[in-house]
N, C-alpha and C positions, 0 to 999 in steps of 0.2 A: 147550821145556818146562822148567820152574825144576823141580830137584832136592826130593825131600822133605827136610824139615827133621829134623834125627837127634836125638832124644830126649836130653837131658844128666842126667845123677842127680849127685848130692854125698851127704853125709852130713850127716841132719840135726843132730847135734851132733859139730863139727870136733875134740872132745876124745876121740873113740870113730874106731874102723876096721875095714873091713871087710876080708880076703881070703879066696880057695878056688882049688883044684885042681881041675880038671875034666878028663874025657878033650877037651875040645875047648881047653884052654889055660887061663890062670890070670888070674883079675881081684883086682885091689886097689883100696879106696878108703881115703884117710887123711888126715886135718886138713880143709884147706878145697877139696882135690883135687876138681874136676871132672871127670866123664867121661861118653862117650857109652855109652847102655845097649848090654850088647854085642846081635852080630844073633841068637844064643838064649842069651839067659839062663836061668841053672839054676835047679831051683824053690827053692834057697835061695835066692839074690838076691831072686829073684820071691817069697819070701815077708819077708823084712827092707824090699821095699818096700810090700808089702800092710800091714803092722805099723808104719809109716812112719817106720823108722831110717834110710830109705834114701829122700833126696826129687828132686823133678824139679826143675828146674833154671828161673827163671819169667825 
């Protein structure tokens, strides 16, 4: 059974960055940094990608 494929996000403008502090660990995005969405994103994250500062990765 092939593995699901993991969600990648970037930041849609590489001149902007993201980080937070969460009780479950700390996520950073910055420049052209790629990353996989983590497995619970905080509802900040989840709203800077609703707002689309925050895109999927195509």
């Amino acid at each position: 059974m092939a593995a699901a494929k993991k969600k990648m996000i970037k930041l849609k403008d590489p001149a902007t960055q993201f980080a937070e502090v969460t009780s479950e660990g700390s996520f950073s995005l910055a420049g052209e940094q790629e990353k996989e969405l983590p497995k619970n994103p905080s509802q900040e994250l989840l709203k800077r990608i609703e707002a689309g500062f925050i895109i999927e990765v195509e």
